[in-house]
N, C-alpha and C positions, 0 to 999 in steps of 0.2 A: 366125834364132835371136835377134836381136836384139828384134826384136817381141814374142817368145815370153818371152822377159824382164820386157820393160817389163810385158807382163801380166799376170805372176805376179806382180810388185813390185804392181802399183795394188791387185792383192785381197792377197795375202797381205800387207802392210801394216796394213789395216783389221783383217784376221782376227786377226794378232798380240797390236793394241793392244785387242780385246775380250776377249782371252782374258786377257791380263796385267793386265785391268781389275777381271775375274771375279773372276783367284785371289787380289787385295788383299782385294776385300770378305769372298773365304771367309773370310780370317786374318783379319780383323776380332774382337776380345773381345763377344759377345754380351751386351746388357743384360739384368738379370733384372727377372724379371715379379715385381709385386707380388702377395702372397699374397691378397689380396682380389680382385685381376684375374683370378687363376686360377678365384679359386670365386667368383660373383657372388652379391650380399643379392640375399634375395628378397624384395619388398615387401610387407609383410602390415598388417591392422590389430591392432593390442596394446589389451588393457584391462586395466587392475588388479582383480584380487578384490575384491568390494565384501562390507563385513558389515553387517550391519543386521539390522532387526527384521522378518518376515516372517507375514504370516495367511499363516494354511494353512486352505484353502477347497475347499467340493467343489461341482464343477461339478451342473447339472441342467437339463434342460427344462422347462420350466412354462406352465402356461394361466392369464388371469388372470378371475377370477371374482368376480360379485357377495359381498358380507357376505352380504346377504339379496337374497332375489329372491322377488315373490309374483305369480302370475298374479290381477287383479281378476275377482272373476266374481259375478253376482247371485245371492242367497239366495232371490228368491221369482221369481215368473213376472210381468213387468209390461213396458207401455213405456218404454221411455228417453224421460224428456223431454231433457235435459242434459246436458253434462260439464264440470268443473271444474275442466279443468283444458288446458292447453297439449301437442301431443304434442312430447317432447325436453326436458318442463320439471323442473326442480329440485323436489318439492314437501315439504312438511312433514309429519308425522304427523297424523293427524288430521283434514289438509286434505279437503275434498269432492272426489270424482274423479266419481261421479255419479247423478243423482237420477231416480228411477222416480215413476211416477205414482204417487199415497199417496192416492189418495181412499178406493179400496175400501176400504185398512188405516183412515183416520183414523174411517170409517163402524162396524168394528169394534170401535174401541174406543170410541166414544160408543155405540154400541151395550151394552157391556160396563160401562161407568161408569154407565150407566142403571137396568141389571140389578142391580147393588150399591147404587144410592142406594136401591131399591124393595126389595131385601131387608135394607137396613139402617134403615127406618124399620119393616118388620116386628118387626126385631129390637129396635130401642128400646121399640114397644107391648107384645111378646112381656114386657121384663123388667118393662115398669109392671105390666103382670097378675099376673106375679111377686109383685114388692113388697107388692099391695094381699091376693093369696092367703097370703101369708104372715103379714099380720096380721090375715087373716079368723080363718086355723085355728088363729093363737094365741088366738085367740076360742071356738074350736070351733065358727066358722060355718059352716066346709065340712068337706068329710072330706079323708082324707090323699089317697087316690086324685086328687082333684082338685087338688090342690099338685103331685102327683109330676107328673100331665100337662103340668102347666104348665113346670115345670124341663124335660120333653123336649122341651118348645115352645121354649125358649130355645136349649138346645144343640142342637137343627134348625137353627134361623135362623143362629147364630153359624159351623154349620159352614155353609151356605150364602153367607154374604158371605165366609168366607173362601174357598172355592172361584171367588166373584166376584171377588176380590182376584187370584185365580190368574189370570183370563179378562182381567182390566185389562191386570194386565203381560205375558199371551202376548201379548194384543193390541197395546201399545205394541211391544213387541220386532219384530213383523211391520210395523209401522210406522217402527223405526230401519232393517229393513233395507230399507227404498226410499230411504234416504238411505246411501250407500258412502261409504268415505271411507278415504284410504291408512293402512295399519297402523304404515307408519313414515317417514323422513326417506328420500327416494331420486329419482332420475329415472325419468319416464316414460319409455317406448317410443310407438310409433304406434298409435295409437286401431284399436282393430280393431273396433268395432260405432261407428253414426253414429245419433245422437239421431231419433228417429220409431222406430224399430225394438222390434220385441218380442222381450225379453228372458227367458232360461228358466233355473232353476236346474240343471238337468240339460244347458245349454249347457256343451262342456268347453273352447270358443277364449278365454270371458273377454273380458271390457271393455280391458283394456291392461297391461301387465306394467310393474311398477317395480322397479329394482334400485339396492341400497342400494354405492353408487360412496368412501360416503367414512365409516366405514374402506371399504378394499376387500380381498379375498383373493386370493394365490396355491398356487393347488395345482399340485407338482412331484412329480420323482419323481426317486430316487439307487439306483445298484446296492443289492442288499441285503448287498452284501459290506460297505460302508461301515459300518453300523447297532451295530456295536462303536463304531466311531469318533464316532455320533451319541451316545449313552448317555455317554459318556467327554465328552463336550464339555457336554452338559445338567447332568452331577455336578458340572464346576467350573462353569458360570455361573452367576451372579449372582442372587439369589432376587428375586422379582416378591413384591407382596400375593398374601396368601391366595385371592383369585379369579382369579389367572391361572392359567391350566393348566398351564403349563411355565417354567420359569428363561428368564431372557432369554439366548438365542440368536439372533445377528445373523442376518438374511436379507437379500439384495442382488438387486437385478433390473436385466435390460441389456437394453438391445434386441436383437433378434436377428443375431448373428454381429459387433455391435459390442464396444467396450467400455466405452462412459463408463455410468456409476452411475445408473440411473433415481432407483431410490427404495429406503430401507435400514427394515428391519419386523424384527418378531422371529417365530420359530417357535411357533404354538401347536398345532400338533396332526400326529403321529406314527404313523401308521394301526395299527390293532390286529394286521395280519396285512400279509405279503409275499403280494405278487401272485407266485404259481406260474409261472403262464403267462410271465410277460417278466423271472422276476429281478430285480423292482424293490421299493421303500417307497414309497411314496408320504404324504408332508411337504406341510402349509400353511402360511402364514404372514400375517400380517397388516401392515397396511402402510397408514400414514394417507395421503390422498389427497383434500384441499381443492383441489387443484388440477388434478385429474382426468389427471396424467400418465398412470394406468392405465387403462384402460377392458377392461369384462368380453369376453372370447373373444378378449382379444388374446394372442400369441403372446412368450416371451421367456426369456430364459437365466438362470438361476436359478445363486446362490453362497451358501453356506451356510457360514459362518464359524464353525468350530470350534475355532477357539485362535489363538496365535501362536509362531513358532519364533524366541525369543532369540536375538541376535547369530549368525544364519546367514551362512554364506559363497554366494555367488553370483555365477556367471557369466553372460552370454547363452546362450539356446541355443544359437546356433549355434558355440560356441564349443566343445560338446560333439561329437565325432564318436566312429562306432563302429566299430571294427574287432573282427578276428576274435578279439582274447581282450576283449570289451565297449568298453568307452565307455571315451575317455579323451580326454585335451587336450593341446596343444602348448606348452610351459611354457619362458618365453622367461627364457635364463642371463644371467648379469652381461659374458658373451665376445659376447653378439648372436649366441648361437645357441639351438636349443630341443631340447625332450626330451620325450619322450610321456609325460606320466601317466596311469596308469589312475586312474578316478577313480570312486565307486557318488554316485550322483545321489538324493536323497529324492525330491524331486518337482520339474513341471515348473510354472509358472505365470507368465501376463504376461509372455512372450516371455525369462525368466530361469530357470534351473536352481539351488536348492538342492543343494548340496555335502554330503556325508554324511561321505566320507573321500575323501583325496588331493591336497587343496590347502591351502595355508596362506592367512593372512589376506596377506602379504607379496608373494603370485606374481602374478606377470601375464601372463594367457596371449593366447595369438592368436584373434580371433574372426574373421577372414577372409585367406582366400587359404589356407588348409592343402592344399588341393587341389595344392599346389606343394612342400609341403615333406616333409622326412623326417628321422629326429631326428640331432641335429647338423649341420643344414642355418644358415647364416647368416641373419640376415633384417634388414630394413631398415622400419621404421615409418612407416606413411603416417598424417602428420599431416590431422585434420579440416579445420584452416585453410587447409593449402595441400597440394600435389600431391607439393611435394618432398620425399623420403623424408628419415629422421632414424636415426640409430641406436638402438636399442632401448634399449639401457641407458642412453642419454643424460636418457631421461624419467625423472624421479622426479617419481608423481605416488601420493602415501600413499593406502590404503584406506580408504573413509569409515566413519568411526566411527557406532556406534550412537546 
């Protein structure tokens, strides 16, 4: 019995003083939890409403196209001796591009200046017989008959050199066209016929095509749904001299799927009819080009500037999400928490949303991490400069003025 003793003493000993250990801590006053520990911020990025001034622009596809483009091709049947020019080169108006053999033509017209000197010394003797029959028969030396002959001797000859005078300048004419030469200010393309070769008027490939690069043309195309909103924007712009075709309207060209600004032209021409087929208008614009940023059949995205929207409110897109009653935003309180507003968006542009209704100039909403929150949810603001969160209202940072 004694044994049986001792070893109930060595455990129930230990077991006593754990359990007497227990029931202090249960009675223990429990600390409270801070109200922020129960509900943790949720980190998100905040941006203030910005106002300003905003173009309202309509996007387009566009191709970009010679001003002028001529295919060269010869007027008469001859060989090429020449060309005049460089292929890829700049040329002037005017400039020689290339010269045909001219003997037959120069043949023709010494031939034809021939034929006028010979019937104009007819014509000079014709009017001396004239002169001397006219004061025969004021004499009554001859008869009338032979006066009148003589006057149809004159107006024969007179119409003959004049008809010679026609034969001069066809001729010369057949002789400028063995001399070509560009119609106007443009680049060449690659020579497509090579000097020795016989050339034909009824050839339809042409000597080499020039196209006129500066000005240069864009031709685009806009829904036709827009085509209110072009009319509306043409009425207030700005009037041009009486030879421009349209009021100056801004046009902008980008590279394709970029954004920086090629080159900025104005809209001259507005097609007389909407394309059926694809529910388009199809718009040109003009656009100077000394430095050849454009170059024709190149490809680029077209912005058409039809006004601007005075002191507009704007967010980031993504600031913008859509739930089941439309679009609205999470609009962060003065308590560091937020609230959904519905908000109608005007348009979207440059990765920013014009505001129609639903925000003030004053709000700032969340443009990332909403995927986390729900309205009266707390949040915690991640600063750009560092990683450490900040409280929301702590930022006061004013809406930029227009």
């Amino acid at each position: 019995m004694s044994s049986v003793r001792r070893s109930l003493l060595v455990v129930g000993v230990p077991v006593l003083l754990a359990l007497g250990a227990m029931i202090w801590w249960l009675s223990q006053p429990k600390a409270k939890v801070p109200a922020s520990a129960a509900q943790a911020a949720v980190r998100v990025h905040v941006q203030p409403v910005q106002v300003q001034d905003v173009a309202i622009r309509l996007p387009g596809l566009g191709i970009v196209q010679a001003w002028h483009s001529a295919t060269i091709r010869a007027r008469i049947d001859g060989q090429l001796q020449s060309l005049g020019f460089r292929e890829g080169e700049q040329v002037k108006k005017g400039q020689l591009i290339a010269q045909l053999d001219n003997r037959a033509q120069k043949a023709q017209l010494d031939l034809a200046l021939a034929q006028r000197s010979r019937d104009q010394a007819q014509l000079d003797n014709a009017r001396q017989d004239l002169k001397r029959y006219t004061e025969l028969a004021r004499q009554s030396a001859i008869n009338r008959q032979t006066l009148d002959t003589q006057h149809a001797q004159v107006a024969t000859l007179q119409a003959t050199v004049q008809a010679d005078d026609a034969q001069v300048q066809a001729a010369r004419v057949q002789l400028d066209y063995t001399r070509i030469v560009a119609p106007f200010a443009g680049r060449t393309g690659a020579r497509l016929v090579d000097p020795g070769n016989l050339v034909r008027a009824a050839d339809g490939q042409g000597l080499v095509v020039i196209n006129q690069t500066d000005p240069i043309a864009v031709n685009f195309t806009v829904p036709d749904t827009e085509y209110a909103q072009i009319q509306a924007a043409l009425k207030g712009a700005d009037a041009l001299p009486p030879d421009a075709s349209l009021p100056a309207v801004k046009v902008q060209v980008l590279p394709r799927g970029q954004s920086g600004v090629l080159k900025e032209g104005r809209l001259v021409l507005v097609d007389n009819q909407v394309d059926t087929s694809s529910g388009t208008l199809r718009l040109k614009a003009r656009f100077d080009n000394p430095d050849a940023v454009l170059w024709p059949g190149q490809a680029v995205d077209v912005r058409l500037v039809l006004g601007e929207r005075k002191h507009a409110l704007t967010v980031p897109d993504a600031a913008v999400q859509r739930g089941s009653r439309g679009l609205f935003v999470y609009v962060v309180l003065a308590d560091d928490t937020v609230r959904a507003q519905a908000v109608q968006v005007a348009f979207s542009q440059d990765g920013f949303s014009v505001i129609e209704q639903g925000l003030a100039a004053e709000d700032r909403v969340v443009t990332d991490g909403q995927y986390r929150l729900h309205p009266g949810a707390r949040i915690a603001e991640i600063q750009p400069e560092s990683a450490e969160p900040k409280p929301a209202a702590a930022r006061t940072t004013a809406p930029a003025a227009s």
